[in-house]
Every structure is written in structure tokens, then in C-alpha cells.
N, C-alpha and C positions, 0 to 999 in steps of 0.2 A: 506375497506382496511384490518379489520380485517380477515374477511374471506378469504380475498385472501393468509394474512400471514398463516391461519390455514389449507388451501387448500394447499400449500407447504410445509409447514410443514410436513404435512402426507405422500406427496409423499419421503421429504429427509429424513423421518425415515422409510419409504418401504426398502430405498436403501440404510441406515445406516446396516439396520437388517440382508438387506441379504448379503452387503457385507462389511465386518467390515476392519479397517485397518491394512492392513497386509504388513508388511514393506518386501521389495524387491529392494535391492542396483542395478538396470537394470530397461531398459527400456523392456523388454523384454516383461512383459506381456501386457501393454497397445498396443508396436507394435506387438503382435499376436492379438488384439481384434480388433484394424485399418484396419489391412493386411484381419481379414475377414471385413472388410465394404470397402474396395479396396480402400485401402490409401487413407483415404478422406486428409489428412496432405499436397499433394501432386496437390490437388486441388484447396486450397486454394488460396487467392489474396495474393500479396506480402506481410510477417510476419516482424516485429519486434519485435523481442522475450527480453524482460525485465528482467534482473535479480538485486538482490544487495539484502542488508539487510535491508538500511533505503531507502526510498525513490523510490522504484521503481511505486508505485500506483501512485503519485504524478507526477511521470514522465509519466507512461499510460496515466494518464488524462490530460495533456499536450499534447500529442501526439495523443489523441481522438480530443481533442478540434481544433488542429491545422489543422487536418485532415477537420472536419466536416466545421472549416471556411473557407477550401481552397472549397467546395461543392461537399467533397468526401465522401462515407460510410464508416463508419468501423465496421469492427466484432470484441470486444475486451471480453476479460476471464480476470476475476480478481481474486482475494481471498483472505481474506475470505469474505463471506458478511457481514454486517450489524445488518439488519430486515427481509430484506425476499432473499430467497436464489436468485433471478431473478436478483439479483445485480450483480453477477457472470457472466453470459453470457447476452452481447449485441449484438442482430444480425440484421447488415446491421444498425448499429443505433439504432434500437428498444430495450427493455427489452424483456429476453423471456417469453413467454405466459404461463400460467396454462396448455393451450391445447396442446400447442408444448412441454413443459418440460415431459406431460405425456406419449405422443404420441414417442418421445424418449426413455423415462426408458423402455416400454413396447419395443421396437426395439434391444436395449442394454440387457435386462435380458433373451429376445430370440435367440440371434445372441449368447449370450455367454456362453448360457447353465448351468454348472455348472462347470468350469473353475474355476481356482484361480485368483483374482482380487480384489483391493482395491476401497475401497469407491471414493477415489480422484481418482485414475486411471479411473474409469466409470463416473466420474463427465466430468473430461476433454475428454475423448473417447467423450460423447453426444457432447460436446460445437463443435470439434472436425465438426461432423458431421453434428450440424444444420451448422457449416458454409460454409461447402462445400455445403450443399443447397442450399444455396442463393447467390447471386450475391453482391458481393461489392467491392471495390476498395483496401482494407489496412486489411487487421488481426495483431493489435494490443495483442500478447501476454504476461502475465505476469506470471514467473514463481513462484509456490506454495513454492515450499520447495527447498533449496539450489539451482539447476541447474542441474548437471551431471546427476545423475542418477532422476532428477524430472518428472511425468507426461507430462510434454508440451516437454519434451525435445525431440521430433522428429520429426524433421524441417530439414530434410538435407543441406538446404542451404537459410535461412531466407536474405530477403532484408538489415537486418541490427540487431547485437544484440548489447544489452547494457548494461552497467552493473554500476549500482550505487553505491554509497559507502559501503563497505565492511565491518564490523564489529562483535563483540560478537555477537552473539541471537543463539538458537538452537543448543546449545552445545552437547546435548545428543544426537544430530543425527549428525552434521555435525561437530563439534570442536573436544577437546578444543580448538586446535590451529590455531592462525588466519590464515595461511598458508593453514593448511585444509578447513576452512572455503571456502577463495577466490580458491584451489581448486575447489573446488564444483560450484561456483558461473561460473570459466570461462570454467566448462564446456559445455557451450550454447556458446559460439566462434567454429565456423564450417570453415572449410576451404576454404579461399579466398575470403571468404565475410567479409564485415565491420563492426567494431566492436565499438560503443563510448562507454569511460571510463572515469567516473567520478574521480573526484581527491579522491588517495587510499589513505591509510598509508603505509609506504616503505615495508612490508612486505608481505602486501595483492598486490601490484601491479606485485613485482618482479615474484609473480606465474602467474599475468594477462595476464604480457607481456610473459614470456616465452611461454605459451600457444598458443598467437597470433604467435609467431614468428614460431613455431614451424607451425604450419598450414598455415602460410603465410598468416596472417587475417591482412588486413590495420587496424592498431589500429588508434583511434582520441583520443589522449588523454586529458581530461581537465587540460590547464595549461603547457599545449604543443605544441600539434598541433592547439589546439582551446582554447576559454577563454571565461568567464559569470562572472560577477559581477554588483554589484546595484550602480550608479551613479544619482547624481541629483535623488534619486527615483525612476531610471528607469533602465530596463535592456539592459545591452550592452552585445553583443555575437562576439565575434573576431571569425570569418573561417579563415579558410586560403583563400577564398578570398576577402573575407569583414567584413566590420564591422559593426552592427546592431541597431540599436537605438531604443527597441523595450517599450511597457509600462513597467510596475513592473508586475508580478503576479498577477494572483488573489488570489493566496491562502498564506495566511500570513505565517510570520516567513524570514531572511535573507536567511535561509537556500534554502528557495524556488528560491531563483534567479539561482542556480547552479542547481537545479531537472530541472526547465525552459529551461537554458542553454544547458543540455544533452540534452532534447525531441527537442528543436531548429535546436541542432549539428544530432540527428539522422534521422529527417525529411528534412533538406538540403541530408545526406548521402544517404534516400532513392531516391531523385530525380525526386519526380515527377513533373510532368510540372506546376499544378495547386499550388502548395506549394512554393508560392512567399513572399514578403515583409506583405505585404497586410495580407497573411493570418497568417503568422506567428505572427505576433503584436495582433490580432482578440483572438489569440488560448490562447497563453499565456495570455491572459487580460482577460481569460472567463472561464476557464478551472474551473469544479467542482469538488469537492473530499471532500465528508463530511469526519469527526470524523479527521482531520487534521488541527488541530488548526481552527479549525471552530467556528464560533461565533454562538450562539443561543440565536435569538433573538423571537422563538413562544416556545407555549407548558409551563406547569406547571411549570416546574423551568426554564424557561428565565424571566417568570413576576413573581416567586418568586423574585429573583435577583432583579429583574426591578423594583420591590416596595422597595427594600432595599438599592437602588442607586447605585448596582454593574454591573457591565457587566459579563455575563456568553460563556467560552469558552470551548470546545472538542475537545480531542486529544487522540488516540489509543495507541501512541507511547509506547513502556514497558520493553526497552532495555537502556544499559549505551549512547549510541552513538543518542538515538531518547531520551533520559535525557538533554544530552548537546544541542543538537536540541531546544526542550522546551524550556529549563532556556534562551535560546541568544532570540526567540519567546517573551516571558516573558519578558524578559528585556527590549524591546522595548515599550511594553505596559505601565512599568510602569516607565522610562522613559519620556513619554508625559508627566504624569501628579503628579508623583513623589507621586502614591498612590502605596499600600503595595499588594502582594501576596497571595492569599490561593490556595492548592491543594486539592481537594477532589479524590483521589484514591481508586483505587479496582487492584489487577494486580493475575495471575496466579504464583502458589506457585513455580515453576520453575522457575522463571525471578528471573534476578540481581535487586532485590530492593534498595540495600544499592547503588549501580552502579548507579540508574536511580535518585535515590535522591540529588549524592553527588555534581552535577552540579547545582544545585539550592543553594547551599550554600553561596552566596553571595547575594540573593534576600530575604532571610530569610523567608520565609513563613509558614504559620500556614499550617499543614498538615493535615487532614482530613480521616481516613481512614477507611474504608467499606468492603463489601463484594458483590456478584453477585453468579446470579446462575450458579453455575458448581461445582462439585466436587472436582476440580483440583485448585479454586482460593485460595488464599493465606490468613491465617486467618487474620484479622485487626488487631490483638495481635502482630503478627512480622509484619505485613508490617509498625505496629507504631515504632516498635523495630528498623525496618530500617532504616527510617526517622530518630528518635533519633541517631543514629548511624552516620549521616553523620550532625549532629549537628542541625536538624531542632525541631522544636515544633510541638510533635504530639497528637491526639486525637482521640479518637477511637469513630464511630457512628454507628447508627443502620442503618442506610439508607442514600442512597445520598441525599436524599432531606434533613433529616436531616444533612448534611456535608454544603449544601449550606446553611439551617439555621441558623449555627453555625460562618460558614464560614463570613456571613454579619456581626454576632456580636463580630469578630477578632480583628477587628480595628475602628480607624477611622480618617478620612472618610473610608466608607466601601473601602476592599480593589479588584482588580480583582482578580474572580474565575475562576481558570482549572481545569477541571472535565477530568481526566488522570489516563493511565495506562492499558492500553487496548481494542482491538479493538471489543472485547465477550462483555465487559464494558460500552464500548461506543455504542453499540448496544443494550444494554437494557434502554441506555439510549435516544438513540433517539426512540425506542422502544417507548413512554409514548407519543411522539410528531410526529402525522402522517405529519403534517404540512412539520415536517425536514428529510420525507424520502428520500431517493434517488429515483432520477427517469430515 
């Protein structure tokens, strides 16, 4: 498995080098690089194109899974990855192959010559392209960076787009204001097609709706026209023509009944025949999506933990709104068993730290703060700065393993560990455990 990460690798710094990020507010150049591969966008099986701040991969993987138990294929593009870049394009089901990811870049750097073009822009063109090759039922898209002007955004008229909750993240490209934000987000509502929208804040919504209206997109909106909430344990989803009595999630936190909810609301919206009772209850109750509050239970620090009689859990989240996510996550866990909190963090020096900490303030947790490799992450000296800042207890370590060693001797009874604050983070950390890869 290692080699396969090092045999990717190679290729995504080929196409790191030769084409670097180069910001460009249009679609423009991705649909001149399309338009020469003859609109494969155009080819594709019926899209539901994903957008939001929190929550949109959680709702992909809901809508993969729902798909795959109704006995349909999907082709779905995610980002970022993980461990290995193959995490990013699924085709027809599959992960893409060493042989196909090469046999692409080699198609992409000939077709495009010496053009202007970003690294994401040619990530998405390939995905783009293996999916028009192959046959499948559903293209499940998830957009990279805000919406409007993002890479995936050229889908003239997708079976269904969606858009999850809106808030802070990406200030320097798409804020400050959350207005411009949800701008950006509803520009993936294309006209006349369907749009489901997760429950906003009043500020993000009023640009959602006016967008929809303006293009005459049937909005579903959570809380409106539809409704998702956890009952008895289990998730209930109000349509407008029924009402659902489906399991809970598979993937933990309260918060997941409403990501559920939406993938629910937009696969009734797309309509296909095979997407029944049956399959929807399957989908939700199965659906995979590491480094989201995900439990690890293989790999060096799960049986560190596990010798110290902690539970160890992973979460990417590294914004104020994926904070307040957490701590509700959190709280349920500790909770059961009325055992204590620790965070071990790593986050990128541009995220709202003091933001993502200050919802934790009521579970008090020992905070744990590290580093990871990138250039850009945020020194453990202020992210401990953070932490103290919204009144928690911080400490500063050399490594996450030492965060988890410290973190068992917090309290006692040992308390649960979150291993939080990023998805680069959380990928070097499943990184140590091939066990917890995605497949």
C-alpha cells in the first residue's frame, strides 16, 4: 500500500509542478480544456452537484451509499483526499487505478499543451473525463471551493443540486461576508432544475432563495418544504409526500441526521425508479466517510488509547460551524458515561481557532496541541493561545502520539480522545494506519 501511495504521489507532484494554482474567478478555462475533449460534462449520467461549507462530503457519502443499495453505479469526485489522491475520483464504484490516473494526466498535459490552467482545474477536467468513459447510472459531484466560479461548476442543468449549511471557512477567497459566502455556494442552482437546501442562517438563505427564484429552481427547503430529525434513535424524513422512518446514520454526531436528511430529500428529488424505501434505510445506515468523527479502533494509536482505556476518535472539521458540530458530537459521548474530554489538534494557520474552540466550552477539555507537515499549519504556540482564549486548558506536544499520551494521563477515569482540526491532519493521521484507509 505504501508504494501505491508513493506511485501517486509522483504522478500529483508531475501535475502539482507543472501546473500550479492559479486563481481565475470563471469557469472559463476548465470549459475551454472540456470543449477540446467534446464536452464530456455533457455526457455524463444524471449529476447531483454538492455544495455547502460543513457537511457536503457526508452528504456525497450518503448519496453514494443510497445509490449503490438501490444496485446503482455511481461516479462521484470528492476533495480533498486523505492518504492517497485515488480517494478523489470513483468510477462506476471503483477507486481510480495507478494505470488510469497516468494514462489520463498523459491525455490532459497533451490536449492542453501549454495553456493557462490550474492544478484543480486539470484534477477535475481528468475526473471529468474518466466518467464520460465509462458507464454508470448517477455522478455524484462535490464541489472543491465555494460554487460559482469552482472547477465542477459546468453542469448546465444537473438532476439535482444541493447545498448544505453555509457558513464562515475561506474567507480569503470567498468572504468575509456570509452573504458573499452563500453567494458563491448558490451558484450551482442552474435553471429550472432542483435544488435541496439545508437549514441556513437568515442571511445565507435569503441570497439561496433569491437565486432559486430568480432562475425558477424548485427550492426543497429543510424545515419547509421537507424535514429530518432523530427520534426514538432513528431518522425520520418528512417529503412532501411521506414520511420515512429510516435507521440513524452510520456516521456519528446529531448533526448527521440533517447531512442524511438532505442526501434522502435529493435522491427522492432525483427520481429514480430503483431509489425506494428499502434502499434509502440501507444507504443511510451504511454510508462511509472517514476522518468524520470517525472512531479508530486499528493502527498505533487506537491500541495506544486502547491500553489506556480510552476510546480514540477523528475528525477534519477546522472551522467555527464544524467546532459547534464537534462539541454537540462530543457531548453525546461523554454523556453515556459522564467521562471527561481531551482534544488533540493540529489546524492550518488561516482557520478561526479561537472560533473552532469556543464551542467546546462547556465540556471543558484538556487541549492537546501539535503540528503536521505543511508549511501553512498553525504553530502549537497559538493554536494553544487559542484554546486558552476561549477558556480551555492547553498544552503544547511534540507529536500526536504524544497528545494521545498525555491526553490518557488528563484525567480519570481516562477521558474520550478527538484527534481534530483538519482534513491534511487527519490524513497524516490515518496515514500510520493502512488498516483505516479509505477504499
Amino acid at each position: 500500500m505504501y508504494d501505491e501511495i508513493r506511485a501517486f504521489d509522483a504522478m500529483i507532484a508531475r501535475l502539482r509542478e507543472r501546473f500550479p494554482s492559479l486563481i481565475d474567478l470563471s469557469t472559463g478555462r476548465i470549459e475551454r480544456l472540456l470543449t477540446q475533449f467534446n464536452r464530456p460534462q455533457d455526457r455524463l449520467p444524471p449529476v447531483i452537484h454538492v455544495a455547502g461549507t460543513n457537511g457536503k462530503g457526508s452528504t456525497t457519502a450518503y448519496l453514494r451509499a443510497i445509490a449503490e443499495a438501490a444496485g446503482l453505479k455511481a461516479h462521484v469526485l470528492t476533495s480533498p483526499h486523505l492518504v492517497r489522491f485515488a480517494e478523489r475520483i470513483r468510477v462506476a464504484g471503483e477507486l481510480i487505478t495507478e494505470a488510469e490516473l497516468t494514462a489520463l494526466i498523459d491525455r490532459m498535459i497533451a490536449v492542453n499543451a501549454d495553456q493557462p490552467i490550474s492544478f484543480n482545474e486539470m484534477l477535475t477536467a481528468m475526473a471529468i473525463v474518466a466518467f464520460a468513459d465509462k458507464p454508470a447510472d448517477l455522478s455524484i459531484i462535490e464541489v472543491g471551493l465555494g460554487g460559482r466560479f469552482d472547477s465542477t461548476n459546468v453542469f448546465e442543468a444537473p438532476a439535482v443540486s444541493v447545498i448544505t449549511p453555509v457558513d464562515y471557512d475561506h474567507l480569503e477567497m470567498l468572504g468575509p461576508e456570509l452573504s458573499k459566502i452563500a453567494w458563491e455556494k448558490a451558484g450551482i442552482i442552474k435553471r429550472g432544475r432542483p435544488v435541496v437546501v439545508a437549514r441556513q442562517l437568515e442571511e445565507a438563505l435569503e441570497v439561496i432563495a433569491r437565486e432559486a427564484d430568480e432562475l425558477e429552481a424548485p427550492m426543497l427547503l429543510m424545515g419547509r418544504d421537507f424535514d429530518a430529525w432523530e427520534e426514538r434513535g432513528r431518522l425520520m424524513v418528512q417529503t412532501p409526500d411521506q414520511l420515512l422512518d429510516l435507521p440513524a446514520p452510520s456516521l456519528f454526531g446529531g448533526y448527521q441526521f440533517a447531512n442524511a436528511g438532505a442526501a434522502v430529500m435529493a435522491a427522492i428529488a432525483w427520481g429514480h425508479p430503483a431509489i425506494d424505501e428499502a434502499a434509502l434505510a440501507k444507504g443511510v445506515a451504511s454510508a462511509v466517510w472517514p476522518a468524520r468523527f470517525q472512531r479508530l479502533t486499528a493502527g498505533p494509536l487506537a491500541k495506544l488509547a486502547a491500553a489506556g482505556g480510552a476510546d480514540l476518535w477523528l475528525d477534519g472539521g477546522h472551522n467555527p460551524h464544524a467546532g459547534r458540530a464537534l462539541a454537540e458530537a462530543a457531548g453525546r459521548l461523554t454523556a453515556r458515561d459522564g467521562r471527561g474530554l481531551a482534544l488533540v489538534t493540529a489546524m492550518y494557520a488561516r482557520k478561526d481557532a479561537l472560533g473552532f474552540f469556543q464551542p467546546f466550552g462547556e465540556l471543558k477539555p484538556t487541549v492537546f496541541t501539535t503540528g503536521f507537515d505543511s508549511a501553512n499549519a498553525a504553530s502549537p504556540e497559538d493554536l494553544a493561545a487559542a484554546a486558552r482564549g476561549a477558556g480551555l486548558e492547553a498544552q503544547i506536544v511534540g507529536s500526536v502520539e504524544e497528545g494521545v499520551t498525555r491526553a490518557l494521563k488528563s484525567a480519570e477515569p481516562p477521558p474520550h480522545i478527538l484527534i481534530c482540526g483538519g482534513l491534511h491532519f487527519a490524513g497524516e493521521v490515518l496515514a500510520m494506519s493502512p488498516e483505516t484507509w479509505p477504499s
